[in-house]
VOBA-1610 file (N, C-alpha, C; in pm, whole numbers, padded with zeros to 5 digits, always signed):
BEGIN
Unk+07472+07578+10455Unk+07554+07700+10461Unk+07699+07665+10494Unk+07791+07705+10371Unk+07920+07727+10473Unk+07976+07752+10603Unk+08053+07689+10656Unk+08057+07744+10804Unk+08249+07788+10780Unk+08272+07866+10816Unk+08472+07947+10849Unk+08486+07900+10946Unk+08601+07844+10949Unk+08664+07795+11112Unk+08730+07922+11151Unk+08727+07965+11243Unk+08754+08107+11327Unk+08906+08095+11380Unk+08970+08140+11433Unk+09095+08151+11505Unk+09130+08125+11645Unk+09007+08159+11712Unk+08956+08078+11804Unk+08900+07924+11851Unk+08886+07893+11737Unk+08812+07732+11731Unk+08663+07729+11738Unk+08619+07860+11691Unk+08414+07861+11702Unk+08442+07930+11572Unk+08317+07854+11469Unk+08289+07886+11323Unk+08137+07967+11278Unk+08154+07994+11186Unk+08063+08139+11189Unk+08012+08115+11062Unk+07873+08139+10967Unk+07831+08119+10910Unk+07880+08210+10756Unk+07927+08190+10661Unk+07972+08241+10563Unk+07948+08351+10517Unk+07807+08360+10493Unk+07731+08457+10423Unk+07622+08495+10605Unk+07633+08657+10580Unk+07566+08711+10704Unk+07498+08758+10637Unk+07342+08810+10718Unk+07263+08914+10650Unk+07286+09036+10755Unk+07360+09157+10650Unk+07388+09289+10734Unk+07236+09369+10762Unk+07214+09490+10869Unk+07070+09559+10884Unk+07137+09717+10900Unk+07288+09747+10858Unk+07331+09865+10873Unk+07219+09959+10776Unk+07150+10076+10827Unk+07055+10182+10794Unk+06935+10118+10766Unk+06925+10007+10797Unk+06763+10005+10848Unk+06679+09973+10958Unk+06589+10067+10975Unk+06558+10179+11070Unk+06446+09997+11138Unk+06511+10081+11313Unk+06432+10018+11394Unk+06308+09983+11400Unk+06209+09943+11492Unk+06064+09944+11550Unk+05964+09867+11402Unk+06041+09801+11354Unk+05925+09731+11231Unk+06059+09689+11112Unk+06126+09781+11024Unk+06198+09730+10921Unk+06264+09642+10954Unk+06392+09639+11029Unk+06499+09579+11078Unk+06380+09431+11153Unk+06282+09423+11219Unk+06242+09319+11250Unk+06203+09194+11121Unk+06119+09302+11039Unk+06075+09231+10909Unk+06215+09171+10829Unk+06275+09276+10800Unk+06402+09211+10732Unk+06466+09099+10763Unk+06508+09075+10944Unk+06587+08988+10977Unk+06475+08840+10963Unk+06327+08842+11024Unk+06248+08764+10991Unk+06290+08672+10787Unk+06272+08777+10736Unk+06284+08750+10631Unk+06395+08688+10565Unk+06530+08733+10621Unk+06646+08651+10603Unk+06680+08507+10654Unk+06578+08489+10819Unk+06609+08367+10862Unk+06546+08313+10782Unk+06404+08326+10724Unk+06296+08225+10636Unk+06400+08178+10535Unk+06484+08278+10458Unk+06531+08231+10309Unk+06697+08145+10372Unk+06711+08111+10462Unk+06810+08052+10526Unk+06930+08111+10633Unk+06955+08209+10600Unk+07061+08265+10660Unk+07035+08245+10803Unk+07180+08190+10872Unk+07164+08184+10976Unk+07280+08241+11070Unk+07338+08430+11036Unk+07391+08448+11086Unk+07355+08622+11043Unk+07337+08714+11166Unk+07281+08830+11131Unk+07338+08936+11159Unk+07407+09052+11114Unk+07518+09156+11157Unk+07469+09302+11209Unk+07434+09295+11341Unk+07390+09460+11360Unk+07533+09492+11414Unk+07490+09612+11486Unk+07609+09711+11599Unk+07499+09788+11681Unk+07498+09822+11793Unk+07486+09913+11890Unk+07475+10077+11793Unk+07554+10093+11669Unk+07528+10219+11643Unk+07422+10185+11532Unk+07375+10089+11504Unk+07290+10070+11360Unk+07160+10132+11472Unk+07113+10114+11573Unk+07033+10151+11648Unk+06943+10077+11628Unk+06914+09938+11591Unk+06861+09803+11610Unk+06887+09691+11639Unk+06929+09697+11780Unk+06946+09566+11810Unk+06840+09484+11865Unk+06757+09600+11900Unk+06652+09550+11988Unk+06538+09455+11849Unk+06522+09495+11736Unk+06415+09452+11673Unk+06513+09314+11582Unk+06653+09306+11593Unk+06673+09169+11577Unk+06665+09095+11700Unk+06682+09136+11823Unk+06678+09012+11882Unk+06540+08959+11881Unk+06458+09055+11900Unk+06258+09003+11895Unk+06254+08934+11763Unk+06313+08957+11617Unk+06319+08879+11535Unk+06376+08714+11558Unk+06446+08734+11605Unk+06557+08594+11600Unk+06431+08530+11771Unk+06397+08591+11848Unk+06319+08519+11919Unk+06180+08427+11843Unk+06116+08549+11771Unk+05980+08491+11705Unk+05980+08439+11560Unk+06169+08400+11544Unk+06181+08326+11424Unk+06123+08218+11458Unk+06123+08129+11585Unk+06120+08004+11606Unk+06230+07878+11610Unk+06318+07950+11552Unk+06452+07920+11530Unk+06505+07917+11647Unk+06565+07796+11714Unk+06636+07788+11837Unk+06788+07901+11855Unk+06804+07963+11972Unk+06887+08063+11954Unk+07052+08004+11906Unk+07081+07885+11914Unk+07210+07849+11940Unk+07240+07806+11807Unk+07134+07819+11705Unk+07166+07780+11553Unk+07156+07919+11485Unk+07154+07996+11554Unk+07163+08159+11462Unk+07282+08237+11549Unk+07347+08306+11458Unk+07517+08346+11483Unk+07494+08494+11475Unk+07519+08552+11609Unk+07452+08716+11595Unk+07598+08770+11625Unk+07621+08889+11543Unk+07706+09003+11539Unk+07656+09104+11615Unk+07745+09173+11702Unk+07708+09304+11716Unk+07862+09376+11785Unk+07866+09507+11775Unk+07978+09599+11769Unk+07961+09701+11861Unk+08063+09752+11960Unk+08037+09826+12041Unk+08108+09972+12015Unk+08011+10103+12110Unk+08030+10197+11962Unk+08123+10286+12071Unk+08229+10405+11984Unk+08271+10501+12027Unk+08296+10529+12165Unk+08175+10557+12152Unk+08096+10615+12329Unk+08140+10610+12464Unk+08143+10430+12399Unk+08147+10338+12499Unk+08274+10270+12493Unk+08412+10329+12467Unk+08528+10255+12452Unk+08626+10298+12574Unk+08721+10231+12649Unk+08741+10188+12815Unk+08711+10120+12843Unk+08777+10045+12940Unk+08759+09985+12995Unk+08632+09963+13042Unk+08589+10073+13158Unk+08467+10041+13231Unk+08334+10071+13133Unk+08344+10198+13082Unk+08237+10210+12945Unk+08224+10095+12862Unk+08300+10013+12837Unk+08295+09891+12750Unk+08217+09785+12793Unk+08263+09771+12960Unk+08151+09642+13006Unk+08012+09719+13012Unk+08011+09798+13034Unk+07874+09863+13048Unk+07799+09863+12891Unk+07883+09893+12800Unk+07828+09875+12652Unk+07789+09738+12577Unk+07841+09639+12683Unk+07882+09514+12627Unk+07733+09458+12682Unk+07656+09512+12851Unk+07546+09478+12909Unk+07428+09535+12830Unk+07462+09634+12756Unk+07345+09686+12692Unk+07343+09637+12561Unk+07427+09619+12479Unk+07369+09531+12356Unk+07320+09366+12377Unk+07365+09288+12489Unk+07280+09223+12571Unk+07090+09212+12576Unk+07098+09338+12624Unk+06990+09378+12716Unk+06877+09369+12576Unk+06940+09479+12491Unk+06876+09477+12361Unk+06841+09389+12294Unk+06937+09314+12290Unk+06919+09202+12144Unk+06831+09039+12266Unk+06835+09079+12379Unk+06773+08978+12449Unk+06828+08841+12473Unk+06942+08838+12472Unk+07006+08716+12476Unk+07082+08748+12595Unk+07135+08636+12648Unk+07287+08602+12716Unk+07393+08608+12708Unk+07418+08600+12513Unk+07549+08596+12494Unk+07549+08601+12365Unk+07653+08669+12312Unk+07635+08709+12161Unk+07773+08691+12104Unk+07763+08612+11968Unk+07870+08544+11896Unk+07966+08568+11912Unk+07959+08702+11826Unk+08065+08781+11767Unk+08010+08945+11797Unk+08158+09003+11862Unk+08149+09113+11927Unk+08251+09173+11885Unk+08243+09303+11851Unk+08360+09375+11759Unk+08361+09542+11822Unk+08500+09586+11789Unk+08513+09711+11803Unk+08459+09799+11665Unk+08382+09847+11705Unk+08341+09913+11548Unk+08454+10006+11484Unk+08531+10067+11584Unk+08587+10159+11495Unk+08716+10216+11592Unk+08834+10224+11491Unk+08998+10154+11589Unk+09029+10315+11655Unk+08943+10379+11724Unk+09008+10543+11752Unk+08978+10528+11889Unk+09043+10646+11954Unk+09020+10605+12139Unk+09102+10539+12189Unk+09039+10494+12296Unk+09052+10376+12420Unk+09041+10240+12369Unk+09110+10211+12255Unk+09080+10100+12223Unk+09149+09972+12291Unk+09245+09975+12370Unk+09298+09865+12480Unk+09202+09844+12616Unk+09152+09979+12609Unk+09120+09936+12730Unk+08929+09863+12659Unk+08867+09907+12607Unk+08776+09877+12525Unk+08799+09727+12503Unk+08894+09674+12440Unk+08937+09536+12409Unk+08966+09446+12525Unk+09030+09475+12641Unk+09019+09408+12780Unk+08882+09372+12822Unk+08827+09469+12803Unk+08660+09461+12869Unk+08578+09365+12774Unk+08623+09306+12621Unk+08575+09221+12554Unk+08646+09081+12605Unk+08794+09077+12618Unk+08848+08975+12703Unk+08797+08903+12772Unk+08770+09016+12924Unk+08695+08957+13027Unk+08554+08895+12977Unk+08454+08962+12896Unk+08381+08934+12884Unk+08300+08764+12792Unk+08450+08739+12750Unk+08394+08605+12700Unk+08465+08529+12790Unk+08582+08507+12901Unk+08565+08450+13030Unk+08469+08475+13087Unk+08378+08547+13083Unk+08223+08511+13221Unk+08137+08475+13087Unk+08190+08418+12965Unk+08025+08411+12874Unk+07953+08462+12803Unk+07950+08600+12819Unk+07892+08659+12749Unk+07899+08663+12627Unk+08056+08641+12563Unk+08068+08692+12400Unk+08156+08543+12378Unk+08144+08521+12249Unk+08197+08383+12208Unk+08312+08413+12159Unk+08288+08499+12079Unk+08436+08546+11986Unk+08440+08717+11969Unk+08575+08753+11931Unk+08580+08886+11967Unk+08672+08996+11837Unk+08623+09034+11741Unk+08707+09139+11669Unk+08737+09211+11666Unk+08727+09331+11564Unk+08732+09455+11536Unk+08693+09469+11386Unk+08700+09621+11369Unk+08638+09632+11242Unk+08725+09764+11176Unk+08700+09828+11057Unk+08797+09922+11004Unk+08914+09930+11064Unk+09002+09818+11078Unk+09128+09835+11092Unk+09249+09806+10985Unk+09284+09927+10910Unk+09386+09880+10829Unk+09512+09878+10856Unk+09619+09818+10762Unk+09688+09774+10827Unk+09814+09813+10903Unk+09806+09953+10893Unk+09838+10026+10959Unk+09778+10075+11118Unk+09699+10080+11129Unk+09608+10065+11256Unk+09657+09907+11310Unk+09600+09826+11222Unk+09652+09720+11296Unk+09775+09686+11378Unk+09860+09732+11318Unk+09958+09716+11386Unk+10014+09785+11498Unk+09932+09934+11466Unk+09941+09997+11641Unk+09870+09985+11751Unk+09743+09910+11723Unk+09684+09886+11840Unk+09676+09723+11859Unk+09697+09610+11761Unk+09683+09459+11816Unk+09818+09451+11913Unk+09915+09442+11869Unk+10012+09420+11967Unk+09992+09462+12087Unk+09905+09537+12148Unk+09880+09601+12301Unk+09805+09471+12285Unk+09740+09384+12253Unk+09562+09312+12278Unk+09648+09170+12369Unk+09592+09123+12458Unk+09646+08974+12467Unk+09587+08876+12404Unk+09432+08903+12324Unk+09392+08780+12244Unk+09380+08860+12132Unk+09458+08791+12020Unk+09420+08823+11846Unk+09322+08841+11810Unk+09257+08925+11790Unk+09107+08909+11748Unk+09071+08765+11628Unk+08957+08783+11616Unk+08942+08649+11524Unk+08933+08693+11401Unk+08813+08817+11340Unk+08798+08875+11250Unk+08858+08993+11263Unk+08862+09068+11126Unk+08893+09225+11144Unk+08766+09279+10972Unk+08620+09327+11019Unk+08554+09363+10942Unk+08572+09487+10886Unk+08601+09480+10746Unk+08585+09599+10672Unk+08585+09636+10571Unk+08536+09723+10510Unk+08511+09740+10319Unk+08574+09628+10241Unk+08517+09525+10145Unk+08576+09499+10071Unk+08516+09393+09975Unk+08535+09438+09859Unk+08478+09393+09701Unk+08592+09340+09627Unk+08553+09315+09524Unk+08623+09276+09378Unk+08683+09466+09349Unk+08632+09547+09353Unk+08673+09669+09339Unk+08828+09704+09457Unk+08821+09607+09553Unk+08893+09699+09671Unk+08914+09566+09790Unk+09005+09489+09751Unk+09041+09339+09782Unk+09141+09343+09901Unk+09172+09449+09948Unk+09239+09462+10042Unk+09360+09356+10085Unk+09416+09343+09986Unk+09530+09215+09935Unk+09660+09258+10024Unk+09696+09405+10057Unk+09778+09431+10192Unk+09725+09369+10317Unk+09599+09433+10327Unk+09553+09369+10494Unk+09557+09263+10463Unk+09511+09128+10366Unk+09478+09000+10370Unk+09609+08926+10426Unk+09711+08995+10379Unk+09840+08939+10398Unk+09886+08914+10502Unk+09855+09055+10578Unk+09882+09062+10760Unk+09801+08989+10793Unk+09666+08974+10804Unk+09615+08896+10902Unk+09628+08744+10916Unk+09648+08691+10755Unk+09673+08566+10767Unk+09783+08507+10812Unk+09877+08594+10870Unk+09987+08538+10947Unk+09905+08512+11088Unk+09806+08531+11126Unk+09742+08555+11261Unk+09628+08442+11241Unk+09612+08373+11112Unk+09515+08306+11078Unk+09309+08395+11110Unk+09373+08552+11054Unk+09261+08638+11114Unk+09182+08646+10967Unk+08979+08600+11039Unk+08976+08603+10907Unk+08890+08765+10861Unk+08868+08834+10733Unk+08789+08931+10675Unk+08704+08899+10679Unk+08517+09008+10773Unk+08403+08953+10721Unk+08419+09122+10602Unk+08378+09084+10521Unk+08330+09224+10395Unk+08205+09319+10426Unk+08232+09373+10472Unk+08071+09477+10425Unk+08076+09574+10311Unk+07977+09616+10276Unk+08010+09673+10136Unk+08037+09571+09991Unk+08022+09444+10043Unk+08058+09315+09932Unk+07970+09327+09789Unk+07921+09426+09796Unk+07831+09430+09682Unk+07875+09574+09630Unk+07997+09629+09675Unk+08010+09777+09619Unk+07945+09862+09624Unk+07860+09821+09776Unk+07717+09979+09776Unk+07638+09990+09673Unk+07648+09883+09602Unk+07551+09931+09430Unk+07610+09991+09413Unk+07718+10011+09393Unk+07831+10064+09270Unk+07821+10003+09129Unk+07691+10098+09028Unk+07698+10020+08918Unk+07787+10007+08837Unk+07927+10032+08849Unk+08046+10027+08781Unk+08030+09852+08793Unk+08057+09849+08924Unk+08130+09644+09009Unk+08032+09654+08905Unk+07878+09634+08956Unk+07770+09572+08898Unk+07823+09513+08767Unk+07747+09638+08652Unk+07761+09625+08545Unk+07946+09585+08462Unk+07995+09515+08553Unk+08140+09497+08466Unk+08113+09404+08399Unk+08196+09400+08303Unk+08168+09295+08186Unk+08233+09179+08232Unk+08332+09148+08303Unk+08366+09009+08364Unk+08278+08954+08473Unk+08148+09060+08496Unk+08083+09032+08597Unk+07997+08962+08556Unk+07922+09093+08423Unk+07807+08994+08335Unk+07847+08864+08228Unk+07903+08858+08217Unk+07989+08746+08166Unk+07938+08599+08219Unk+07992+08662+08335Unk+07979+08506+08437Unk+07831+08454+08494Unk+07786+08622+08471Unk+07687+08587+08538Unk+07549+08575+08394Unk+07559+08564+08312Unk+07528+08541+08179Unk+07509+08333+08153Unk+07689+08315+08238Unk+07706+08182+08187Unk+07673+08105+08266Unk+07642+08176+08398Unk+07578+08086+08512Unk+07432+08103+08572Unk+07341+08173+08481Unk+07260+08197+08513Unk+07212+08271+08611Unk+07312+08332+08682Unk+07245+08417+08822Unk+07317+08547+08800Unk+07260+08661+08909Unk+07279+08792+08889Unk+07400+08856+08890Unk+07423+08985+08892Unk+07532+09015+08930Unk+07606+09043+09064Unk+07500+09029+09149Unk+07547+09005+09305Unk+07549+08877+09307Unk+07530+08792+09298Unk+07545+08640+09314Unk+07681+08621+09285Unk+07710+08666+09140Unk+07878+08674+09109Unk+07966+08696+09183Unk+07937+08862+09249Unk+08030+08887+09333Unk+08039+08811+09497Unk+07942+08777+09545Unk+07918+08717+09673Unk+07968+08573+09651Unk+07980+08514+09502Unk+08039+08385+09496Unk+08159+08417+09480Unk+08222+08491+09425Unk+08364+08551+09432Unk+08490+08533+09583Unk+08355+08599+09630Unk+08434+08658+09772Unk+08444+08552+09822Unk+08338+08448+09858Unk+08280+08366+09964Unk+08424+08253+09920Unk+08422+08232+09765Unk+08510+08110+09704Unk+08669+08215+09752Unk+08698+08300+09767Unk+08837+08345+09760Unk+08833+08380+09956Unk+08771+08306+10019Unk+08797+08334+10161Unk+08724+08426+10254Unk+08657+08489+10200Unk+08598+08617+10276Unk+08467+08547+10330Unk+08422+08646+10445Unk+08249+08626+10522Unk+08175+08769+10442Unk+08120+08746+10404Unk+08003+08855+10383Unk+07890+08878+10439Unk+07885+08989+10356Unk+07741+09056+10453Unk+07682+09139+10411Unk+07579+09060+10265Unk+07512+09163+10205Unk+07379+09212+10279Unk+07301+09342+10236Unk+07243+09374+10321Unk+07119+09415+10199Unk+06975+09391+10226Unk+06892+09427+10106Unk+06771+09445+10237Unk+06652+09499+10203Unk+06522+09513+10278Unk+06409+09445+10151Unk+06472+09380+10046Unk+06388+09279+09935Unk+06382+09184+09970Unk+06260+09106+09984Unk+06261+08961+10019Unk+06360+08867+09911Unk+06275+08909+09782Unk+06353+08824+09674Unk+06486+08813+09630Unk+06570+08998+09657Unk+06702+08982+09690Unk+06738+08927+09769Unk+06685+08927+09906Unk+06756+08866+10029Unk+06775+08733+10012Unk+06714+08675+09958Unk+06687+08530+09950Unk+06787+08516+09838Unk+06785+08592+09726Unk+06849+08570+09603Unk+07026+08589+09676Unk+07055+08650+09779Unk+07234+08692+09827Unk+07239+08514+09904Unk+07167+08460+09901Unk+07189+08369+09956Unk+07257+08253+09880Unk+07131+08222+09763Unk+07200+08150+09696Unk+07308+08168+09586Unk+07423+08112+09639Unk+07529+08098+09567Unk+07594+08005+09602Unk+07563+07865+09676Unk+07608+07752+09668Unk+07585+07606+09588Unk+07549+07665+09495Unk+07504+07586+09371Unk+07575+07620+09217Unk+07670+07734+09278Unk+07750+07665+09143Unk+07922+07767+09213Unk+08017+07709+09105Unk+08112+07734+09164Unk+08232+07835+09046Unk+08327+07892+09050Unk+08386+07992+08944Unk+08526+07914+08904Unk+08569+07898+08809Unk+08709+07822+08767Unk+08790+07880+08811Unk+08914+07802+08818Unk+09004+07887+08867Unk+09101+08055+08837Unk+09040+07980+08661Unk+09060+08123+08543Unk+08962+08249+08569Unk+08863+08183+08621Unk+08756+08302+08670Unk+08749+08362+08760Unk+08830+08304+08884Unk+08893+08356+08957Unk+08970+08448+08988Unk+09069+08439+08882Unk+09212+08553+08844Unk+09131+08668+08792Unk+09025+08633+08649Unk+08991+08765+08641Unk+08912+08840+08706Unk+08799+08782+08811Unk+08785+08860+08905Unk+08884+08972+08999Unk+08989+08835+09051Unk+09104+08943+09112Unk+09152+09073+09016Unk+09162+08997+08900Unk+09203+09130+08808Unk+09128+09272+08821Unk+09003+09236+08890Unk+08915+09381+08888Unk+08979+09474+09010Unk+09067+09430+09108Unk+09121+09522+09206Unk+09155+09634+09167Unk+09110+09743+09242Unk+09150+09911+09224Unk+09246+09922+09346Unk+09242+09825+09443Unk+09317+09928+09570Unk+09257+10038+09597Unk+09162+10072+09583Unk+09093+10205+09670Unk+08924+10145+09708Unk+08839+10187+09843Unk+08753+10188+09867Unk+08713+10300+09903Unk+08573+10312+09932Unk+08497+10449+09954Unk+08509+10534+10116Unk+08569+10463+10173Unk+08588+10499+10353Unk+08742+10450+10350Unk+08814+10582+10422Unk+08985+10545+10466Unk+08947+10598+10635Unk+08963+10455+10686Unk+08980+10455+10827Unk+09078+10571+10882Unk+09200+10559+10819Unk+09325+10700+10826Unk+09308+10800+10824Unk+09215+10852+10767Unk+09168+10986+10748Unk+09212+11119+10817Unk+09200+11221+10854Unk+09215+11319+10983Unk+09090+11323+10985Unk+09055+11301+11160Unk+08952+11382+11166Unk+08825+11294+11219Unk+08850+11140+11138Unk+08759+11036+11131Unk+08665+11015+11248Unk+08763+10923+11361Unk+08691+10962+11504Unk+08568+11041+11547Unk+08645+11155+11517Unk+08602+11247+11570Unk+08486+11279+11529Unk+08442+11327+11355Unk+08360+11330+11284Unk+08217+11180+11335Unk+08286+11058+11323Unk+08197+10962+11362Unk+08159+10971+11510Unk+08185+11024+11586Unk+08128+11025+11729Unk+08006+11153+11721Unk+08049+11244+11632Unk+07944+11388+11608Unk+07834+11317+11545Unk+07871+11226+11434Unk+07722+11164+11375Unk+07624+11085+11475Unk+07710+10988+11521Unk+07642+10878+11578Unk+07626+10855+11766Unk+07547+10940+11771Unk+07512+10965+11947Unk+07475+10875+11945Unk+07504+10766+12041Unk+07336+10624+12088Unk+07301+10632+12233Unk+07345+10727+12307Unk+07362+10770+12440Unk+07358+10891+12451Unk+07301+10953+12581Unk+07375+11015+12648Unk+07486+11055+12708
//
């Protein structure tokens, strides 16, 4: 597996397997089981996916020693402040059954987000968290809330395909050496991405699918992904794509597929607010 050198100096496994909407107490266990078997060794929940608990029992009864699997998780809304934050930071802990967890992210840039981000600070001085991001921050957001942060985050996770390349944000962060993990890298099954003809093309001449295309796309032009399937044979199939590689001409016309628009604008009115009404994980 590829490994990204981070901004921090701790590297993170290329390709993640995401478990966003699938449902606790059995799926989310089977799935993540199923992703470590076909290799992946780096797995992306949040505190609001409302499974953390059935990856960490996964990643325990993988057999797989804990310090060779790279766990994500994101702390939600709720729980953003200062003091709400360490308290959010002990319970995805508690859940996922570990000590200390990779990569720890703000899910979503509204609120208390300084004080939320201090409480991730502290928290990888005592150990707990290795490395520390955020997520839907564009680059406009970015720039009103990093400058309060005293550590750069490492990543900043959020939408992005061959449809929606986010070639503004890429720009900003790499002055920060900050890298993009993608979710959504597969366009939601957007059979538009799918079925494009520079997609099937390639993926015609290289023998593999049309997610393979795009996940070799991304992975070769810099990005972490994080496709997400509950198919064994897909899951296994998002994996391999280190067995062949895209020219550099194949490259461009991929980029050529950029729209500049994705399906979620962090900017929105309203956003926050709306996402805290959906997603209770507390009292």
């Amino acid at each position: 597996m590829l490994e990204v050198r981070l901004n921090d100096g701790n590297s993170i496994p290329a390709v993640g397997f995401g478990v966003f909407q699938i449902p606790n107490d059995g799926p989310t266990y089977d799935a993540v089981l199923a992703a470590l078997k076909a290799g992946y060794r780096h797995i992306d929940t949040a505190a609001a996916y409302m499974n953390e608990s059935d990856v960490g029992k996964a990643v325990k009864d993988s057999g797989i020693d804990r310090s060779e699997i790279f766990i994500t998780s994101k702390l939600w809304l709720q729980d953003y402040g200062y003091e709400a934050a360490k308290k959010g930071i002990e319970t995805s802990l508690a859940n996922l059954g570990t000590d200390y967890i990779d990569l720890y992210l703000l899910h979503q840039p509204y609120g208390d987000v300084a004080g939320a981000w201090k409480a991730l600070e502290e928290a990888i001085e005592e150990g707990k968290l290795r490395s520390i991001g955020v997520s839907n921050m564009t680059p406009k957001i970015w720039k009103e809330y990093v400058p309060q942060f005293n550590t750069v985050p490492a990543v900043n996770q959020v939408e992005c395909n061959p449809f929606f390349q986010q070639r503004e944000l890429r720009a900003l962060l790499d002055k920060d050496d900050v890298k993009i993990e993608a979710y959504f890298p597969l366009g939601h099954g957007n059979p538009q991405l799918l079925s494009h003809p520079v997609v099937q093309k390639l993926a015609q001449k290289y023998d593999k699918d049309a997610g393979q295309i795009l996940l070799r796309f991304e992975v070769q032009d810099g990005l972490i992904v994080l496709p997400k399937s509950t198919k064994p044979e897909r899951i296994a199939g998002n994996i391999r794509i280190f067995d062949f590689e895209l020219t550099s001409e194949e490259m461009e016309e991929m980029r050529a597929m950029d729209t500049g628009k994705g399906t979620h604008d962090p900017e929105a009115p309203g956003v926050g607010e709306n996402l805290l009404k959906a997603y209770k994980i507390h009292d």
